[in-house]
C-alpha positions as CSV (number, residue, x, y, z in Angstrom):
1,X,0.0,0.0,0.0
2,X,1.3,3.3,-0.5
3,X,0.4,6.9,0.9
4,X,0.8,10.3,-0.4
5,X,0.0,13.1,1.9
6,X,0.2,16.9,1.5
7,X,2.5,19.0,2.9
8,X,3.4,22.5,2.9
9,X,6.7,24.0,1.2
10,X,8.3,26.0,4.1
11,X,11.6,26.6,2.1
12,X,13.3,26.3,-1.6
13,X,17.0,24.8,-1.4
14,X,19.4,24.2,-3.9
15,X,18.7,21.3,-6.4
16,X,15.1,21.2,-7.3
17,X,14.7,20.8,-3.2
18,X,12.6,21.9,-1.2
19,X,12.1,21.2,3.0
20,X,8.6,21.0,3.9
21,X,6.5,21.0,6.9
22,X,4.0,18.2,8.3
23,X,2.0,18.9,11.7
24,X,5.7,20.5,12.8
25,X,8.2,17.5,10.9
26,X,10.5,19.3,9.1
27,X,12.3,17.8,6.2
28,X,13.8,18.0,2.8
29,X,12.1,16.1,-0.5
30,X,13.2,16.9,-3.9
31,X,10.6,19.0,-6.7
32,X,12.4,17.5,-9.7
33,X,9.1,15.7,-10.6
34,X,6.9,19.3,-10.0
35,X,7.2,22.7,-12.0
36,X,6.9,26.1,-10.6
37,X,6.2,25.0,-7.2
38,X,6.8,28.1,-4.6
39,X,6.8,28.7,-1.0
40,X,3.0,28.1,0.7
41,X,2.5,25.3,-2.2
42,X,1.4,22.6,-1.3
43,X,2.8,19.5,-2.7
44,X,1.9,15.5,-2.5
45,X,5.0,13.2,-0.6
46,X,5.2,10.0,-1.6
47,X,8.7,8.6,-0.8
48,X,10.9,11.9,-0.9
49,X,9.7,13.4,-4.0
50,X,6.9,15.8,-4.7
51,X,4.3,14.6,-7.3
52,X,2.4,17.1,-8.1
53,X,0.8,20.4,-7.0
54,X,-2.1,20.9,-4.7
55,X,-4.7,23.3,-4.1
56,X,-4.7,24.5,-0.5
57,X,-8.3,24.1,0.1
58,X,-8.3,20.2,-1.0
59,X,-4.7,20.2,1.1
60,X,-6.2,21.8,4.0
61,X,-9.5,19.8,4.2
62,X,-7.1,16.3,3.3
63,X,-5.2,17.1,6.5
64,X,-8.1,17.8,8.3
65,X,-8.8,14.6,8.0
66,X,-5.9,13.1,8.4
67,X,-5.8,15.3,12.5
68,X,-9.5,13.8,12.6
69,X,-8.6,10.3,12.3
70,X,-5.4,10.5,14.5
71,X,-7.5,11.9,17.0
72,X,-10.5,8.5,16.7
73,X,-7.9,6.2,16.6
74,X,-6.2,7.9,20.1
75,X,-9.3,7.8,21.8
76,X,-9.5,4.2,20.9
77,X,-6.7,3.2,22.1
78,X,-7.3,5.4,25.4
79,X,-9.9,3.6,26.1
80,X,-8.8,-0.1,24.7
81,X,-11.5,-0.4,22.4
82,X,-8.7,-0.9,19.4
83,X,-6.8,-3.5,20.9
């Protein structure tokens, strides 16, 4: 199974890089698959590369749902009902 998730371009470094910024994880994934992406893009991570552009609304609302489901699945295991 694979997962792509949005993140946010916090920073342009040399060689079609970029470093990026997930719910406070910093780190550094290479554009060389995306044009013209610019800092406040958002971008789709799969494995270290970008691969493509997003629109921050559908970004915003994906990662909503991403915080939404982290925060079922802690009350779960709070109170044992996912073991």
């Amino acid at each position: 199974m694979c997962l792509a998730i949005p993140v946010r371009v916090e920073q342009l470094t040399p060689g079609d890089n970029a470093i990026v910024n997930l719910g406070g994880v910093r780190k550094e994934i290479s554009l060389s698959l995306v044009e013209d992406v610019s800092v406040g893009d958002y971008v789709i991570l799969h494995v270290g590369y970008a691969l493509q552009k997003l629109d921050v609304d559908e970004a915003e609302q994906t990662l909503a749902l991403f915080a939404e489901l982290n925060a079922h699945t802690d009350a779960q295991l709070a109170d044992g009902s996912l073991a």
